[in-house]
N, C-alpha and C positions, 0 to 999 in steps of 0.2 A: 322651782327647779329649772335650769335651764340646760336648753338641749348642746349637748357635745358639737363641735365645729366638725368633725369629720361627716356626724349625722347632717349639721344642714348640708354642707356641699354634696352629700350625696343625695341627698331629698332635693336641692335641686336639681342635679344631673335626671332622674328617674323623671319627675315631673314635667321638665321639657319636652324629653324625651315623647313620652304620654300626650302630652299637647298638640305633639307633631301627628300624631296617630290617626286614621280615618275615625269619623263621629263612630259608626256603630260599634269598635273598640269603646270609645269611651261609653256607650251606652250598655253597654256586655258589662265593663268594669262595674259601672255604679250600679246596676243594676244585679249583678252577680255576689258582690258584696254578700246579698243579706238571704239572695236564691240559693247560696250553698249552705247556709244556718238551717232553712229548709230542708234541703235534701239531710242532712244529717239527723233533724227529725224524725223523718222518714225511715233512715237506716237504723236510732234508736228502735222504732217502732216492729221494725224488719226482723231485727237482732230480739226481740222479745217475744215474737211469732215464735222464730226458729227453739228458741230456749223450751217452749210448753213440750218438747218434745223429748229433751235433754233432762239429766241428773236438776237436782234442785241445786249444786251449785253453779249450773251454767242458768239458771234463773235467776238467781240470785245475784250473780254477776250483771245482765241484762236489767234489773230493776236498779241497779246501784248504779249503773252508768251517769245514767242521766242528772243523779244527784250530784255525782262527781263530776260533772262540767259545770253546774250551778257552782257547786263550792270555790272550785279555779277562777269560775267570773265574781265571787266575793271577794276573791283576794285580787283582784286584777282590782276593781272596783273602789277598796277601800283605800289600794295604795293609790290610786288617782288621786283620791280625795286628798291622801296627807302629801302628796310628792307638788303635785300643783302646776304640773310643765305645762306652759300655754299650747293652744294648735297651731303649728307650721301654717297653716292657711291664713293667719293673724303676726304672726311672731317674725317669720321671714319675709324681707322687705320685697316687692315686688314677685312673691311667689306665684303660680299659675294653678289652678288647680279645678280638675273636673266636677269635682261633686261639692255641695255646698257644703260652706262651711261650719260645723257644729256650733251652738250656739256660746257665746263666752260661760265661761264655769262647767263647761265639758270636757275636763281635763286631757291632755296627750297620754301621756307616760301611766303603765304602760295599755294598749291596746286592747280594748274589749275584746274585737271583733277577731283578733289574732287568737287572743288567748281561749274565748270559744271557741274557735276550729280546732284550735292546736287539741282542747278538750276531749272534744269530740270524737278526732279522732282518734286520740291516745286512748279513750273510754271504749269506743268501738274495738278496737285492736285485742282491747283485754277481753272484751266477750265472746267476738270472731275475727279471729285471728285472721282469716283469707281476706278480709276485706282490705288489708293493711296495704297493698299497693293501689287501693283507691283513693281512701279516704286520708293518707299521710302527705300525696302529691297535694290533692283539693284544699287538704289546710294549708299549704304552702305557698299556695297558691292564692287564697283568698287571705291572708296575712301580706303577702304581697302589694294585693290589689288598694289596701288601705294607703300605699305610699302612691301606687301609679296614679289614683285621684284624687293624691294629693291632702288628704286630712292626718295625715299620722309623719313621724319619723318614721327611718329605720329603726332607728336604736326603741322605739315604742312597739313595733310587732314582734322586733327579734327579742325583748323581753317579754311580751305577753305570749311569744307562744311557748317560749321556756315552763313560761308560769301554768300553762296548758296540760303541758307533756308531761311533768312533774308532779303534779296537785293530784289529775285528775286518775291516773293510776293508783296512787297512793289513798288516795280516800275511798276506789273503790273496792280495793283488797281489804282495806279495813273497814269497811259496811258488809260485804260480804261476808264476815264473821257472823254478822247477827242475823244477816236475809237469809243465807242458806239454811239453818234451822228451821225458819219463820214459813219459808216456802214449803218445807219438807211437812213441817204439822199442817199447816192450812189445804195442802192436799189431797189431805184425808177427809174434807166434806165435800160433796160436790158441785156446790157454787160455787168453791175458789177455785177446783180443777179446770172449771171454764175458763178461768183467766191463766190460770199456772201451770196448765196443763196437767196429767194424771202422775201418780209416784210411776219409776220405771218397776216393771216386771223384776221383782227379785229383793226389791230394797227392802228391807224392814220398818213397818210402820213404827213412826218416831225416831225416827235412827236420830235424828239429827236436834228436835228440838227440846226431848225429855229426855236423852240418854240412849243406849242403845237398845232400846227395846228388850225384850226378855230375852235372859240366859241363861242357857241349859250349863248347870254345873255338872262337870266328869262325874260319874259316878265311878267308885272304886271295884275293878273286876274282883268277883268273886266274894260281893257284900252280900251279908244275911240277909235275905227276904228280898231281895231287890234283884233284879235281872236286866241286863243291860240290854238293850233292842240289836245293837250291830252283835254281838254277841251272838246275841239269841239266832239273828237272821244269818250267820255263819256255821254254828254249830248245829244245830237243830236236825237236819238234815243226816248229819254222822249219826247225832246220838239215836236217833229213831232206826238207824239202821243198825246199829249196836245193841239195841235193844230186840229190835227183830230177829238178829243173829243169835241172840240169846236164849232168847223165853220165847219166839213165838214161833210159829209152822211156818217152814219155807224160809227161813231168816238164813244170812250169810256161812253163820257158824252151821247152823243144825244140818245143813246142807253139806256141809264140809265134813260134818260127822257122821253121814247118815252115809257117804260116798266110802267114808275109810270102815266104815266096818260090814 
C-alpha cells in the first residue's frame, strides 16, 4: 500500500515541527505513547470496581470492554498484515523522527496504538459514561502523538482510531447480551460476588440467565377453593365486621337494633 501524498506532506509538516520542540516534549511524547495504554488499564480496572455495585448489566458491560478493545486491535492488526504500507520513518526520504523506528515487516496502515486508544476509550464511555471528557481528549491525543514522533501517517491513526470508535462499541453491546445473564446467575454463589459484586436489593434470582424466575399466575377473583391474598387482605376486615353486625353481641347491626327498639 502506499501512503496518499497529502498524508506525507502532512507527516512532514508535523514531524519538523516536533523536532523543533524542547527534548522533554520529545521525551513526554515517546514515552507517553504507551503510559496512556496504561492508564486506560487502570480505568478498565476502575470501571469494574464501580460495576460490583451496579445492576448485572453495567457488569456486564465493564467485563466486555476490555474484550472489545482486543477485538478492534485484531482488526487493526490483520489489516496491517494484508494492506502492507511501509513506515514513514523508512518510506519518506530524509524524514526526522523521534522515536525509533519499528522494525521492517511492522506494518503503518492502520495504527495500533490509535486504534487502541480510540478502543479504549469508546469501551470506557459505554460502561461510564462521565469518564468521556477524559478519556475521548487522551485517545486523541495519544493517536496523535504517533505522528509528532514520527512512526505512523496521518491517514494511519485517523483510520485506526475509526477502527477504535466503531469495533469497539459494537462488540461490546453484543457480548453484553450473554455477560449480563452470566453475571446475574454467578451472583448467586458467593465466591463470584466477590468478584461481581452482590445481585442488587430487589432483583429476582435468575432473572436474567434462566428465565425470569417464578411467576405467580392471576388467579381468577372469586375461584372455587382458592382465595386470593390482596383480596383477602382488603376485604377481611368488612366482612368480620358484617358478621359481628350480625350474629355476634355488640356488632354494628345489633347495636343499631337494640337502639331502635
Amino acid at each position: 500500500m502506499q501512503a496518499p501524498d497529502f498524508s506525507v506532506h502532512l507527516y512532514r509538516d508535523v514531524t519538523e515541527w516536533a523536532w523543533g520542540t524542547p527534548s522533554w516534549v520529545h521525551s513526554v511524547a515517546d514515552v507517553g505513547t504507551n503510559a496512556g495504554l496504561l492508564l486506560f488499564a487502570v480505568l478498565f480496572v476502575a470501571g469494574w470496581w464501580r460495576a460490583r455495585g451496579l445492576d448485572a448489566r453495567a457488569m456486564g458491560l465493564a467485563l466486555s470492554a476490555p474484550f472489545a478493545m482486543v477485538a478492534a486491535y485484531l482488526v487493526s492488526e490483520v489489516s496491517k498484515d494484508f494492506l502492507q504500507e511501509e513506515r514513514p520513518c523508512r518510506a519518506v526520504s530524509g524524514a526526522v523522527h523521534i522515536a525509533s523506528c519499528p522494525a521492517p515487516g511492522d506494518w503503518s496502515f492502520p495504527s495500533n496504538h490509535a486504534t487502541i486508544a480510540a478502543a479504549s476509550a469508546a469501551g470506557l464511555v459505554v460502561v461510564w459514561r462521565a469518564l468521556a471528557p477524559l478519556v475521548l481528549p487522551l485517545a486523541v491525543l495519544m493517536a496523535f502523538s504517533r505522528v509528532f514522533v514520527g512512526v505512523h501517517y496521518p491517514h494511519d491513526v485517523a483510520a485506526g482510531f475509526c477502527v477504535g470508535v466503531v469495533v469497539a462499541p459494537v462488540v461490546a453491546l453484543v457480548l453484553v447480551r450473554a455477560a449480563e445473564p452470566l453475571v446475574d446467575f454467578l451472583r448467586g454463589f458467593p465466591v463470584a460476588a466477590v468478584l461481581l459484586g452482590v445481585r442488587p436489593v430487589g432483583a429476582p434470582a435468575g432473572a436474567g440467565f434462566g428465565g425470569a424466575g417464578p411467576v405467580q399466575e392471576p388467579v381468577p377473583a372469586g375461584a372455587a377453593g382458592v382465595t386470593r391474598m390482596d383480596d383477602a387482605a382488603v376485604t377481611m376486615p368488612d366482612v368480620m365486621g358484617g358478621v359481628r353486625g350480625v350474629g355476634g353481641p355488640g356488632g354494628a347491626v345489633g347495636r343499631h337494633h337494640r337502639r331502635g327498639s
